[in-house]
N, C-alpha and C positions, 0 to 999 in steps of 0.2 A: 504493500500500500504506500502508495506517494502520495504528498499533502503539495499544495503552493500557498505558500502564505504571502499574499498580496499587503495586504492593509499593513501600511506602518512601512513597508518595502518590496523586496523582490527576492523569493527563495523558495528553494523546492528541498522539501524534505523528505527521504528517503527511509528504511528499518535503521542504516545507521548512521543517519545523523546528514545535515545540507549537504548537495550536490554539487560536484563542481565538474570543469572540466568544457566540454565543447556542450554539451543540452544546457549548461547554463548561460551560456555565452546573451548577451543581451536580445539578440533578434528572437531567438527561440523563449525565450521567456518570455518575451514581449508576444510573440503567437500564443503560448498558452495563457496567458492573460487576455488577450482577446476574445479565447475563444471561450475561457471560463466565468467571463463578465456578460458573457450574451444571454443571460438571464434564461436559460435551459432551451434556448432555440441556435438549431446548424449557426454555423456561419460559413460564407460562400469563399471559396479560394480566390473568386475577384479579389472581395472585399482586404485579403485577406494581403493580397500581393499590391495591392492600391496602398496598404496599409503603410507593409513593411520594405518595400522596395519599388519607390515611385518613380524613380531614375530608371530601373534595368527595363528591357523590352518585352514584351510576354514573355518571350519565348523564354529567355533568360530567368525570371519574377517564376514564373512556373517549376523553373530546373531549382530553385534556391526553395520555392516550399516546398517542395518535394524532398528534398534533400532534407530539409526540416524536419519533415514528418518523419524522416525514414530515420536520424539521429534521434527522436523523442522515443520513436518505438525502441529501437534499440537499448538503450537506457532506463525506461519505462515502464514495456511490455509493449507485445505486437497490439495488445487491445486497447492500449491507453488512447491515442487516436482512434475516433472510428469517423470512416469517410463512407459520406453515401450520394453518388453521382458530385455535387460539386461543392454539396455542404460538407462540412467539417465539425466533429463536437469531439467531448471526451468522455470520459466512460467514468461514471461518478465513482464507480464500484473499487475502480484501480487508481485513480488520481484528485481528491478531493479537495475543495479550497474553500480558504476561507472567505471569499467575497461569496460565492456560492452559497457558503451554511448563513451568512449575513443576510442575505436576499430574501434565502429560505426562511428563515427565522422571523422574517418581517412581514414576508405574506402569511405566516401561520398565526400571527399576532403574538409572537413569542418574542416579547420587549429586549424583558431580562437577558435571554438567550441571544439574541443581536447585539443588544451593547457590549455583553462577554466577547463577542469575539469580534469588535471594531478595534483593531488596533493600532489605528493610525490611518491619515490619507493612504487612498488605492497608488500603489507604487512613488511610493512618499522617495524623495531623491533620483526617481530611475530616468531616462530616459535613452534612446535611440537618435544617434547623429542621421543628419543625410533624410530623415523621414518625420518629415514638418504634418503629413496629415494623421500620423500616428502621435504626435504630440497635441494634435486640437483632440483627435477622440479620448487620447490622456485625461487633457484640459476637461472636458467635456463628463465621461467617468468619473473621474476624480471629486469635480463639482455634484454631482448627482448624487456619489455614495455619501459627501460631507453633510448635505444636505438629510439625507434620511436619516442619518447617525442622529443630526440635532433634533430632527421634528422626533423620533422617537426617544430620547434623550428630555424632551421637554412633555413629551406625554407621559412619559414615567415619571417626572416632577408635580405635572398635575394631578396626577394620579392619586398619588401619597397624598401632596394637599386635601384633595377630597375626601380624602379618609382620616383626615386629619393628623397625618403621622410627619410632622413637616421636620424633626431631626431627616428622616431617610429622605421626606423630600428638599432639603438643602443638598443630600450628598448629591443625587442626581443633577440639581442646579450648577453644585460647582464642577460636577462632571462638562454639562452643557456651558462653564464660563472657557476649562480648559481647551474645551474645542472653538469656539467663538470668545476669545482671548479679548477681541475690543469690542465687545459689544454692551453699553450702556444698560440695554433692557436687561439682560441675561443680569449683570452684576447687581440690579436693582431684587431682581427673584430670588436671587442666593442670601440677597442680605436680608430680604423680609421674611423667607422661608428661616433664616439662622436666627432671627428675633423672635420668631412666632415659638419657634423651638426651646427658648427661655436662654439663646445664647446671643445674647445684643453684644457681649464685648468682640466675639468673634465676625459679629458683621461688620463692626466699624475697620476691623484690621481686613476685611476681605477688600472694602473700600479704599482703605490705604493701600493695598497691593495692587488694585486693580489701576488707581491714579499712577502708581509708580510704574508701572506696567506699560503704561499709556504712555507716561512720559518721558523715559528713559532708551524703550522701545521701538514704540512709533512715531514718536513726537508729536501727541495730539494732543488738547485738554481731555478732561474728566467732562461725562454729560453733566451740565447742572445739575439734574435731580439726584445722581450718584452723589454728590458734594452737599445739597440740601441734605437729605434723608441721614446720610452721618455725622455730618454737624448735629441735627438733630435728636441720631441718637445720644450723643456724648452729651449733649444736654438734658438728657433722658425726663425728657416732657411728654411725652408721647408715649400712650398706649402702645402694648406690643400689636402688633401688624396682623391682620390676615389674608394671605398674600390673594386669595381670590375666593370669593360664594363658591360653595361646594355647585357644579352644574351638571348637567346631562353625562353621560357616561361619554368615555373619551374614544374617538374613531379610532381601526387598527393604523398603522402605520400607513398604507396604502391609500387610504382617503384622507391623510395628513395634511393639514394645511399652514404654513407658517404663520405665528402672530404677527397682529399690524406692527410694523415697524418704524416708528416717526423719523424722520431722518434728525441725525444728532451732531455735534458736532465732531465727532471720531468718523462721522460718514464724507459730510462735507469734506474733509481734512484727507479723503481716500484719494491716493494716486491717479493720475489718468492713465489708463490703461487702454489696449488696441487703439492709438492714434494712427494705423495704417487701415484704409482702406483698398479693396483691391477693387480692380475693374469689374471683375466679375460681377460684385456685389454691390458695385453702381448700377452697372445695367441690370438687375434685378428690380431696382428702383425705380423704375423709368416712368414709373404709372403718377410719378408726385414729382414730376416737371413743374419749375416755376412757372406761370405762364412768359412768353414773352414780351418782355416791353419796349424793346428796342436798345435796353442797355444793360450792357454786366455790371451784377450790384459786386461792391468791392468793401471789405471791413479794412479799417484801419486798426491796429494794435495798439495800447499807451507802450510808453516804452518802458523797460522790462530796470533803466539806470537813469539817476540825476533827472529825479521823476519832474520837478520843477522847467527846469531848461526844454528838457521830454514829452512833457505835455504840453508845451508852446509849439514845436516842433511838427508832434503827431496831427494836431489841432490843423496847422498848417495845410500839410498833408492833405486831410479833409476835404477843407476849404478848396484846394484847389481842384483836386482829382473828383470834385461835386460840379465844378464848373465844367468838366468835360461833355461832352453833346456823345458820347459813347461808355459813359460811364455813371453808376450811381452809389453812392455811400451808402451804406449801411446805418440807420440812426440809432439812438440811445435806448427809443423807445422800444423797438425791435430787437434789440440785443438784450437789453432787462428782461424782455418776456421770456426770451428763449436761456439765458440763467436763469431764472424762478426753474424753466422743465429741464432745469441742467442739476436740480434742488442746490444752485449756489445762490448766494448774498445777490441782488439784485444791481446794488451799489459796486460790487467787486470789480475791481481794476482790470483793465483786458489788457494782462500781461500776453506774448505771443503762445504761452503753450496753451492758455484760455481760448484765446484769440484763432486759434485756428481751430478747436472742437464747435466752436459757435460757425465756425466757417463750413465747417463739414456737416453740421447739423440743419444749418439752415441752405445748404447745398452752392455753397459760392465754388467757383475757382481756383481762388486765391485770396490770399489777405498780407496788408504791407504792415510789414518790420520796419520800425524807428530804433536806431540804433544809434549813442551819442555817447565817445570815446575825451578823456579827459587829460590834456599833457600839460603842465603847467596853465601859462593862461589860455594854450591852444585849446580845440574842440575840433574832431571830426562830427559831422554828423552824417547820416547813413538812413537810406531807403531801401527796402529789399522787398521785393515780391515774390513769395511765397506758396508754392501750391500747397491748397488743404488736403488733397487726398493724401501725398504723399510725403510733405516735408522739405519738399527738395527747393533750394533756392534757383529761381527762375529768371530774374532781372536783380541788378543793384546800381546803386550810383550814389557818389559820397562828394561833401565838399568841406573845406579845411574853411575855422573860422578862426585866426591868430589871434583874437582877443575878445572880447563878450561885447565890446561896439560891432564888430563884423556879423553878431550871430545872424539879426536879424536880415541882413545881405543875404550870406549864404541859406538863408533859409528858404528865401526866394527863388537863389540861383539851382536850388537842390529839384523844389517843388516842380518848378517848371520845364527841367530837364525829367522826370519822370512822369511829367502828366501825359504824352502821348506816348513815348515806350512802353511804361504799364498798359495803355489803353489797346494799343497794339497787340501787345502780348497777350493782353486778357482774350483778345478779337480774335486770336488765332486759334481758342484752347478748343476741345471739344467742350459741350452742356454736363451741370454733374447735375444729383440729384437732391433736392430736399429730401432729409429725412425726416419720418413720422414727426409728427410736433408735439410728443407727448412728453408725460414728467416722468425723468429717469435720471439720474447721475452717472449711470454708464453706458457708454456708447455699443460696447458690447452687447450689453440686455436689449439696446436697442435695434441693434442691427439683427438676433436672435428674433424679437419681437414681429420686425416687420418680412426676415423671411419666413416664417412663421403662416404670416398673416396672406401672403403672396399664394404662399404653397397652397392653402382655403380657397383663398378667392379667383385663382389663373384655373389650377388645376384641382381641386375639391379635395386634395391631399391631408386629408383628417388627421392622421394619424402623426403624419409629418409638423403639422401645425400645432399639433397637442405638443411632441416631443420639444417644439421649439421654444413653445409658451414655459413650461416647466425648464428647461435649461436658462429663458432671460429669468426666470422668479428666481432661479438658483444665485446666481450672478447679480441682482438687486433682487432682494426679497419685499423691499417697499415699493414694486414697480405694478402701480395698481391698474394700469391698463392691461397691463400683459394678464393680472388675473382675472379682470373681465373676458380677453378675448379666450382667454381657456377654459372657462366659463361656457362662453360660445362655441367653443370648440367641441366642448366633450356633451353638450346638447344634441350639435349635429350628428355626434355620433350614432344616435340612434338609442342610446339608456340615459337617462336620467338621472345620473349614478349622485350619490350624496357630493365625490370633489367638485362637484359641477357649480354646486349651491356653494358650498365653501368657498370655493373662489370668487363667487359673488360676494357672500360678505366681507373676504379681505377686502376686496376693490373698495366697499362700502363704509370699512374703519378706516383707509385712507384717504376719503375722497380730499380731507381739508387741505391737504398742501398741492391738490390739483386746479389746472386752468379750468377756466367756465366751461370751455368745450368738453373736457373730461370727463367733468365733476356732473355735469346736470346729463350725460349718457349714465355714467354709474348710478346717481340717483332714480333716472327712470328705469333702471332697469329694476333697483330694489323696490321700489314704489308698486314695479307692477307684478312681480313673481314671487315678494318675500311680504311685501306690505298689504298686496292684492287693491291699492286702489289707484285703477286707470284713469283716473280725473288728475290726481298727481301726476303720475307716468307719462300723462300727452303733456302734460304743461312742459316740463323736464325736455320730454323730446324734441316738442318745439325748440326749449333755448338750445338744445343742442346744436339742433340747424342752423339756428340761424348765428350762431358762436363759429360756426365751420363755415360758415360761408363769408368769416372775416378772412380765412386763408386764402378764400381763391380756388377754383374750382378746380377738383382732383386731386387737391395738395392733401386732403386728409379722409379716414373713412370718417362716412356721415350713416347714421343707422336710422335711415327711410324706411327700412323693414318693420323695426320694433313700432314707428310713430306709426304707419299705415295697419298695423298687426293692432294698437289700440282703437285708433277710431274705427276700425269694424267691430270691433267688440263693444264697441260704445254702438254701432248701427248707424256712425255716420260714413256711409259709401263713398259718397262724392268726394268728402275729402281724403277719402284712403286713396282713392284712384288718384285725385290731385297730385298726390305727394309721391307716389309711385311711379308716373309720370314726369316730375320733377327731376327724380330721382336718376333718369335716362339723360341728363344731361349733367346734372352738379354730382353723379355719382354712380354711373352705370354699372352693374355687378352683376352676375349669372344670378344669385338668387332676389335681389330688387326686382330682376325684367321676368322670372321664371313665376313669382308672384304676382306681377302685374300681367300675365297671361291669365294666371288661374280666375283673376278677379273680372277680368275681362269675357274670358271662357264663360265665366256664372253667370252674366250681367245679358248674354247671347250674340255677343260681340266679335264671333269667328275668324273674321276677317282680320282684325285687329289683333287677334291674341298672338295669328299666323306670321303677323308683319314683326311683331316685338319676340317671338323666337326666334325668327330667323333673324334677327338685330342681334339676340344675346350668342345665338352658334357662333355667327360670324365673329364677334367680338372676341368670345370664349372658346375658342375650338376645343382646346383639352379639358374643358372642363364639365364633369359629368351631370351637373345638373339640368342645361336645358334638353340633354340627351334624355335623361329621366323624363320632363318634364314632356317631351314629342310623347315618348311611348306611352304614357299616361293619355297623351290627347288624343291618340289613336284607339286606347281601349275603354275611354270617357265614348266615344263614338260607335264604340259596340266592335269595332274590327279588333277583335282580339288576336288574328293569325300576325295581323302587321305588330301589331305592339309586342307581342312576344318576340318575333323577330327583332326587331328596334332594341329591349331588353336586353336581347344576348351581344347585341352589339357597341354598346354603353362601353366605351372604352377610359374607363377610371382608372386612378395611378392602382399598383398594383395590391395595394396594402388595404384596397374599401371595396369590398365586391359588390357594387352597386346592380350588375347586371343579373347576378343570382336571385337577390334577394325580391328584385322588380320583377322576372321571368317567376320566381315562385306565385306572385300575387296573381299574376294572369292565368298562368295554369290551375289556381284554386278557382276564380271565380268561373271558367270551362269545366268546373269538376273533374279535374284532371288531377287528381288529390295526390296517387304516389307519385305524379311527377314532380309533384310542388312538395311533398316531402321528400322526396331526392335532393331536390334543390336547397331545401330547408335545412336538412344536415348534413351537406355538404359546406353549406355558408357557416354553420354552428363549425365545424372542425376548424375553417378555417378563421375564423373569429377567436376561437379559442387559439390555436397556434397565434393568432397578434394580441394573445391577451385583452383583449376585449369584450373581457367575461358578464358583463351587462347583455351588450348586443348578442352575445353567443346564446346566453339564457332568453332572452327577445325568440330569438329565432328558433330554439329548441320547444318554448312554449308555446309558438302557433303550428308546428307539426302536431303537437299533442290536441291541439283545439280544433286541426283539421276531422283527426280520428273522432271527436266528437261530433263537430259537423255530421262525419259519415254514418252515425249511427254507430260505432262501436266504443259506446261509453265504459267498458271495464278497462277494454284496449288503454283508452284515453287517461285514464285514472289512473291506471298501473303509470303510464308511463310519465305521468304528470308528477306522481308519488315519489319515481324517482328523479328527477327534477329535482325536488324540492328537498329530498333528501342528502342532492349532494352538492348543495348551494345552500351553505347556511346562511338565516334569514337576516343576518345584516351587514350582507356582504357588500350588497350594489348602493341597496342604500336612498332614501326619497323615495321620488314618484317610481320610480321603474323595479325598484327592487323587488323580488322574488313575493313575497308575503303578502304583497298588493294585487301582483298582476294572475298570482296563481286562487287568490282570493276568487276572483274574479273568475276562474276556470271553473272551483268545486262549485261554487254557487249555481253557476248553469248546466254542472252535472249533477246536481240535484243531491248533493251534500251540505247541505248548510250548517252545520256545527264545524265542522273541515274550514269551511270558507269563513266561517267568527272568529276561531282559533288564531288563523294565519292574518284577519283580519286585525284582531286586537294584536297581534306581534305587531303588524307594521305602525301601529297608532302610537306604539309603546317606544319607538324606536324614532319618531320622528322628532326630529331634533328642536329644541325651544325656538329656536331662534327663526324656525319658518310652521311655527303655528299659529299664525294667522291667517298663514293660504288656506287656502281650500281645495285644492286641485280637483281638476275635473274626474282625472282617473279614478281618485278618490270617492267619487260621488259616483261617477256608476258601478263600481266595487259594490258600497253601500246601497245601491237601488237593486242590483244581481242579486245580494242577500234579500234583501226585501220579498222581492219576486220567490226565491226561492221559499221562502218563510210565508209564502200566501198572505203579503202582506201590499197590495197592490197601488193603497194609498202614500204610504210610505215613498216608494220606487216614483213614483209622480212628484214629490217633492222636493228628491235628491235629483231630479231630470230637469227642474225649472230652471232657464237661466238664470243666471247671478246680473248680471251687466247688458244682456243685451236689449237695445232700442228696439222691438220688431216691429210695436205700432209703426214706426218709419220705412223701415227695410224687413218687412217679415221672411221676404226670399232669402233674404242672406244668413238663414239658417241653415238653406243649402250647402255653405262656402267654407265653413270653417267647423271649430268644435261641435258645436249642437249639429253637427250630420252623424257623427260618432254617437247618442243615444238614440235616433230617429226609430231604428228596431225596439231598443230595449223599451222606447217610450210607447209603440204599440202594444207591445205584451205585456204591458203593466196596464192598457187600456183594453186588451182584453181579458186581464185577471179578474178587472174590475167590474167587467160585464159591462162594456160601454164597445162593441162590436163596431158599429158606425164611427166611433174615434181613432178607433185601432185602424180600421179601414184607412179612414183621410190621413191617418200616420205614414203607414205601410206605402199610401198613395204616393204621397210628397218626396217619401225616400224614396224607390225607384222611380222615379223619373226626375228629381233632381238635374241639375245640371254641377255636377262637381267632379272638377278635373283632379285630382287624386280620391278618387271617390275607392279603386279597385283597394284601398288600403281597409275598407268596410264591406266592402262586395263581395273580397275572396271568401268571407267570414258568412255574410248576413243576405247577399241577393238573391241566393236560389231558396233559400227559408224564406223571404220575404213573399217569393213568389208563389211557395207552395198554402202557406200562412191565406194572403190574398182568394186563391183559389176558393179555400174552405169556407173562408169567410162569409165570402160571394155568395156561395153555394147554400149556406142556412139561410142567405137570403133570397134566395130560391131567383138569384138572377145567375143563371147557368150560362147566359151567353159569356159574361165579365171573369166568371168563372174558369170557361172552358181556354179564353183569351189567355188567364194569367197560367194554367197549365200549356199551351201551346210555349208561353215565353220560355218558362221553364225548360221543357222541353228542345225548344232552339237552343238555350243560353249552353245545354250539359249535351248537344251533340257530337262533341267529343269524348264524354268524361269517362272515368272508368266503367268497365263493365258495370256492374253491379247499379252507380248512379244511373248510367245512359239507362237501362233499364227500368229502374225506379219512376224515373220519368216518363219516359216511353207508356208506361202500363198505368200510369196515374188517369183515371176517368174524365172522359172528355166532356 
C-alpha cells in the first residue's frame, strides 16, 4: 500500500518509509496529484500532457506520459494506474491520498475526520518549471482545498457554539485564525468564543498576537474592532460575549457558504496581484466594448515622488492631453467610482501601480507616468506612456529644469512634445476591453467572474460558470456579485439545491459596500425569492436598469429577465413585453430573447416569436438555449417527430446534456415511456458522473413518475423507495430536494402518511432565513396531500394564486407557474364534485398556448385527455367525449405497446 501525502507538501509513502528516486522526480508527482485531486473522476491524457509538458509536441507529450505511467507502475504496482481508453485514474485500493480521504471526508459530512487530515496547502512549496498551466491549476486547487478547510473549520466552531461548548469552540476558531493568519473577523471569533469560555485574559493576548502578526509580518494595521473589543476587554466593562444565537443546524461542508466578509483594512492593505493581462482574455471580453466616441480616453497617474512639484506637473499633463481633438482624460469622478469597486479609499492617490489596474478595469490603452528626478537644484521631469494590459513602456520624453524658475518652462516644453506622440500612439493601438464594473478588490476574482459569466451567457456552459463563480469567491470571499451570479448559476442548473439560496444571502449581507447598480439587483433579487414580495422586487429592478444604463449600453449585465419575470407575476403583460423588448437592444442575451419568444408565443404572436429566434441563433450560435427553445416550439405545435429530432440535435458544451433531457420530454408526452426512461437514466449517470447530484435525483424521479403514469404503481414505489433511500433527505436541500419533490410522488400514488412523513422532513429542514417564501413546489406538495387525504377543499387553497392580477391578464395563466397546477387544480374540482369546473380546468390546460408546456405534458396531457373523455361522457355528451379519446389516441400513436393499445381500445 502507497499513500501521497499532498496537503502540507509532496510525498509518497511506501511499507518502508518516503520514496525516492526517478517516480518521485517532480513531473511524476505532479501526474499523481493531478490525477488524485480529480475528485474520483478519469482524467484524460490531453489534459494531462496540456498539463505537464506544454512545450513538447504530441507526439513527444505522449512518449513522456507514457513513460510516466510505465515508471509509477513499476515502482507502484502494475494496478496502481488504471487507464481506460484515454482516461487515467488510480486504484484507491493500492495508492491512497490524503487530498482524497479530505474530499471524502467532506462529502460524508465527516468534519472532524477532514480537519485531521488537512495538513497544510495542496503541495505547499512544490512546483514544476517550464509548465505555467500546471501552476494556475496548482493556483487554482490549492485555493479551493484552502477554502473548504476554512468553511469546515468554521462550521465546527459554530457548531460547538451552539451547543454551547465555546472552550472546544475557541480551539476550532484558533485553528480557522492559523489558517487565515490576517483575517480580522476570524480573530474577533477566537477572542469572543475564548471570553465566553471564562478565558478573557487569553483573548486579549490572542489580540496582541494577532496585531503583532499583522505588523511585523505583513505590515498592515489591526481591524478596528480587533483593537476596540480588547481595549475593552482589559477594561473588563463588559459582559462576557456570546459569540452568536444558537441557529438552525449547520449545512455539510458541500453546501458551505463563507460568512459576509466587510472588507477591513488588512484587505484594503492586500497586494495587487495578476497585473498581467493576456490577449486571450481581452478578447473574451469583447461583448463590454466602450462604445465609441471618436476618442481614446487616457488616465493620467499622480506621480508616485516630490508629490508637490508632481502634482503640478501630472495636472499639466491633463490639461493639455484634454485639449487634444483625438484624445480624452479620464476624470476624478470616474476614477473615484471605479476605486469604491476596487473597495479602495475613494480619495486615494493614483500612484502608477493604482493607476494602471483602474486603467485595465475601466478598459483604456494606456495611462501616463509623471516621473520627477531631483539633482541638486536640477529637476528632470519625465512623461511615459504606459500600456495597461501589459506594463511595458510604450513612448517617453523628458526635459531638464536647472533651477525651480525653469520648472514651469519645461513643463510646457515637456506637455507639448507628448500631446501628439501619445495621441499617435494611443491611435495606432488595437481597442481593449472594459471590465465588469463590479465591486471587487481583485482583478483576479474579476477576471474568474466574468469568464464565468461569458461561459453562461455565449455558450450555456453551466457547469463551467458555476466552477468559475466558486474559484473568484475563493480569491475575494467579499465579492458579492460573483455570489449572486452563482446563485444564478446553480438555479439554471436545473435543482434548487440549498448553495443556491446561500449564495443569495451572502450577496445580500454585503450589499452595503456595493454600487446602486449592484446593490438594488441583489436586493430585488432577495425581495423576490427570500422576502417573497414583488412590489419590492420590481421597484429594485427598475433602479437596476436604469443605474446600468449610466454605463452605456452593453458595458454591463442588466437582468431584464428577473424585472419582466415580476411584472407577469404581478399580471402586468405589456410591461413585461416592454422590457423584454428593451432588453434586444440595451442587453440582448439567448435567455432575455428565448423568453421574449415564449411570451410572444402565448400572446399568439407566431410571427414575431419566429423573427426574435432567429435574432437570438444568429447572435448565439453555441449556445443551447434558443436551440431548446425551436424544439419546444415545434412540439408546443403538436409536430412532435420535428422536435424530437431538433432535441437530439441541441448541440451544448459537453458537461449539460440538454439534448437528453428535452428528447426525454417529447418521447413521454408520445407515450413512448421506455424510450424517455432510457433517456432518463442515461442523463441520471451522466449527471451523477459531473456530480450534479440535485439534477441527477431530478431526473431519476421523473423515470419513476413515468412508471406511475403507466399504470405500474408498485413498479413506481419500489423504485421511488429507492431513490429516497439512497439520497438522504438533506442532501440537495430547498425547493428541489429529495423530501419535497418525492412528497409529491407518494401522495399521487396514493400513500399519504409516506408523502406527511417526507413532507414534514422537508419543512423541518428549511432553513430560517427563507421562511417567509412560500414556494410554489411547496404548495402543490401540500394540495397532492390534500387530494390524497380526500380532502379537496384544502388542495383548492394551496392552488390559489398568491400574486397574480388575472382580473387583467386571466390568459396569462397559460404562461408561466399557475400552468404547473392546471391538472392538479381539476382533480381537486373533481374530488369536490364540481365536474363542470374540473371540465373548464382540464379545458384551459390542453389547449393553452405555452411554449414549454411538454415540461407538464410529458407528465399530465394524455391523463388530461382521458380524464376529459369521462367526464364528457356522464354528461352524456359522447360527441366531446369521443373527440377527446380520438386526441388521445392521435397524441400515443407511437407509444409503447401496451399505451398504443390502451388507447386504441378506449370507447369511442
Amino acid at each position: 500500500m502507497f499513500r501521497l501525502k499532498l496537503l502540507g507538501g509532496a510525498l509518497i509513502e511506501g511499507p518502508a518509509g518516503p520514496l525516492s528516486g526517478r517516480v518521485a522526480q517532480r513531473r511524476r508527482i505532479a501526474l499523481l496529484a493531478c490525477v488524485a485531486a480529480s475528485r474520483g473522476r478519469p482524467v484524460s491524457r490531453d489534459k494531462l500532457m496540456a498539463l505537464l509538458w506544454p512545450d513538447a509536441s504530441p507526439e513527444r507529450a505522449r512518449h513522456l506520459l507514457s513513460d510516466s505511467i510505465y515508471l509509477i507502475r513499476k515502482e507502484l504496482g502494475e494496478s496502481a494506474v488504471v487507464t481506460a481508453g484515454a482516461d487515467i485514474r488510480l486504484d484507491n485500493e493500492l495508492v491512497s491520498s490524503d487530498v482524497a480521504e479530505f474530499e471524502q471526508a467532506l462529502l460524508q459530512g465527516r468534519l472532524e475526520d477532514a480537519a485531521s487530515v488537512y495538513g497544510g496547502p495542496f503541495l505547499d512549496g512544490f512546483h514544476v518549471d517550464d509548465a505555467p498551466e500546471f501552476e494556475h491549476w496548482l493556483d487554482t486547487e490549492r485555493e479551493r482545498l484552502a477554502r473548504s478547510c476554512g468553511q469546515l473549520l468554521e462550521a465546527l466552531a459554530k457548531e460547538r457554539e451552539t451547543a454551547g461548548d465555546f472552550a472546544r469552540a475557541a480551539e476550532w476558531w484558533r485553528r480557522l485564525a492559523a489558517h487565515e493568519p490576517t483575517s480580522g473577523r476570524v480573530a474577533l471569533r477566537v477572542m469572543r468564543a475564548l471570553d465566553s469560555a471564562g478565558d478573557r485574559a487569553g483573548a486579549i493576548q490572542h489580540a496582541r498576537s494577532h496585531t503583532l502578526l499583522l505588523r511585523e509580518q505583513f505590515g498592515l494595521d489591526v481591524d478596528a474592532e480587533v483593537s476596540t473589543l480588547a481595549d475593552r476587554l482589559q477594561r473588563d466593562d463588559i459582559p462576557r460575549s456570546s459569540p452568536a444565537a444558537p441557529g438552525p443546524p449547520l449545512p455539510r461542508p458541500h453546501a458551505l457558504a463563507p460568512e459576509a466578509r466587510r472588507p477591513s483594512s488588512s484587505r484594503r492593505a492586500r497586494p495587487l496581484v495578476l497585473l498581467s493581462l493576456t490577449v486571450a482574455v481581452a478578447t473574451l471580453m469583447g461583448w463590454l466594448l466602450i462604445p465609441p466616441t471618436g476618442r481614446d480616453v487616457i488616465l493620467v497617474a499622480d506621480a508616485a515622488r516630490d508629490t508637490l512639484l508632481g502634482d503640478f506637473v501630472a495636472e499639466r499633463v491633463r490639461q493639455v492631453l484634454a485639449r487634444s481633438p483625438r484624445l480624452s482624460v479620464m476624470g476624478r469622478p470616474a476614477i473615484e467610482a471605479t476605486l469604491q469597486r476596487m473597495g479602495r479609499d475613494a480619495q486615494l492617490r493614483l500612484v502608477p501601480a493604482v493607476a494602471r489596474e483602474v486603467a485595465m478595469r475601466e478598459g483604456l490603452k494606456a495611462f501616463v507616468r509623471v516621473d520627477i528626478l531631483t539633482s541638486g537644484e536640477a529637476r528632470y521631469l519625465s512623461a511615459s506612456l504606459v500600456s495597461a494590459e501589459n506594463g511595458e513602456l510604450l513612448d517617453s520624453d523628458g526635459v531638464i529644469a536647472k533651477s525651480a524658475d525653469e520648472v514651469v518652462a519645461a513643463t510646457d516644453r515637456l506637455t507639448q512634445g507628448v500631446r501628439r506622440r501619445f495621441a499617435d500612439r494611443i491611435g495606432s493601438m488595437e481597442g481593449r476591453d472594459r471590465l465588469y464594473p463590479v465591486t471587487t478588490d481583485s482583478i483576479r476574482a474579476l477576471l474568474k467572474h466574468m469568464e464565468g459569466f461569458l461561459a453562461f451567457r455565449l455558450r450555456g456552459d453551466i457547469l463551467r460558470a458555476i466552477e468559475l463563480a466558486e474559484e473568484a469567491i475563493a480569491i475575494d470571499p467579499a465579492f458579492a456579485q460573483a455570489y449572486l451570479n452563482l446563485h444564478f448559476y446553480l438555479g439554471a442548473q436545473g435543482a434548487k439545491d440549498r448553495r443556491s439560496y446561500e449564495a443569495l444571502l451572502e450577496a445580500y449581507t454585503l450589499r452595503d459596500r456595493l454600487s446602486p447598480y449592484e446593490r438594488n439587483l441583489v436586493e430585488a433579487e432577495y425581495y423576490m425569492k427570500v422576502e417573497d414580495d414583488p412590489v419590492r422586487a420590481v421597484d429594485r429592478y427598475r433602479e437596476h436598469v436604469r443605474e446600468a444604463k449610466k454605463f452605456g449600453r452593453n458595458q454591463v449585465v442588466v437582468s431584464y429577465n428577473g424585472l419582466a419575470s415580476v411584472h407577469i407575476l404581478l399580471g402586468d403583460l405589456e410591461e413585461a413585453e416592454r422590457v423584454l423588448q428593451e432588453s434586444r437592444t440595451w442587453f440582448p442575451g439567448p435567455f432575455n430573447q428565448s423568453y421574449l419568444v415564449r411570451v410572444l408565443y402565448s400572446l399568439g404572436r407566431d410571427a414575431e416569436a419566429e423573427a426574435v429566434l432567429a435574432e437570438a441563433s444568429d447572435r448565439f450560435p453555441d449556445n443551447a438555449w434558443p436551440k431548446t427553445t425551436r424544439a419546444h416550439l415545434a412540439a408546443a405545435r403538436g409536430d412532435y417527430t420535428r422536435a424530437h429530432a431538433l432535441a437530439l440535435r441541441i448541440d451544448a458544451p459537453s458537461d449539460i446534456p440538454f439534448a437528453l433531457r428535452t428528447a426525454a420530454l417529447f418521447d413521454a408526452v408520445q407515450g413512448r415511456f421506455t424510450e424517455a426512461a432510457s433517456h432518463l437514466h442515461e442523463l441520471q449517470a451522466q449527471l451523477v458522473e459531473r456530480q450534479l447530484t440535485g439534477a441527477a435525483f431530478g431526473a431519476a424521479a421523473a423515470a419513476a413518475q413515468l412508471r406511475l403514469v403507466a399504470g405500474d404503481t408498485l413498479g413506481a414505489v419500489r423504485e421511488a423507495e429507492g431513490l429516497v433511500a439512497g439520497q438522504p433527505a438533506d442532501s440537495l436541500g430547498v425547493w428541489g430536494q429529495p423530501a419535497l419533490l418525492m412528497a409529491r410522488f407518494f401522495a399521487q400514488a396514493k400513500q399519504p402518511q409516506r408523502a406527511t412523513d417526507l413532507l414534514a422532513a422537508y419543512e423541518r429542514f428549511l432553513p430560517r432565513a427563507l421562511a417567509k417564501t412560500n414556494p410554489w413546489m411547496l404548495r402543490q406538495a401540500r394540495a397532492d396531500l390534500a387530494l390524497a387525504n380526500h380532502d379537496p377543499q384544502r388542495a383548492l387553497a394551496e392552488l390559489r394564486p398568491r400574486h397574480l392580477n388575472v382580473s387583467r391578464h386571466e390568459w396569462f395563466e397559460e404562461l408561466l407557474i399557475p400552468v404547473d397546477s392546471r391538472p392538479q387544480l381539476a382533480r381537486a374540482w373533481e374530488q369536490a364534485g364540481q365536474p363542470d369546473s374540473a371540465i373548464a380546468v382540464y379545458e384551459r390546460y390542453v389547449g393553452s398556448r405555452a411554449l414549454f408546456r411538454a415540461e407538464l405534458d410529458a407528465f399530465e396531457l394524455a391523463r388530461a385527455y382521458g380524464r376529459l373523455a369521462v367526464l364528457h361522457e356522464r354528461r352524456n355528451d359522447f360527441g366531446r367525449a369521443a373527440d377527446y379519446r380520438r386526441r388521445l389516441a392521435h397524441l400515443w400513436r407511437a407509444a409503447d405497446a401496451p399505451l398504443r393499445h390502451r388507447a386504441a381500445s378506449a370507447r369511442p
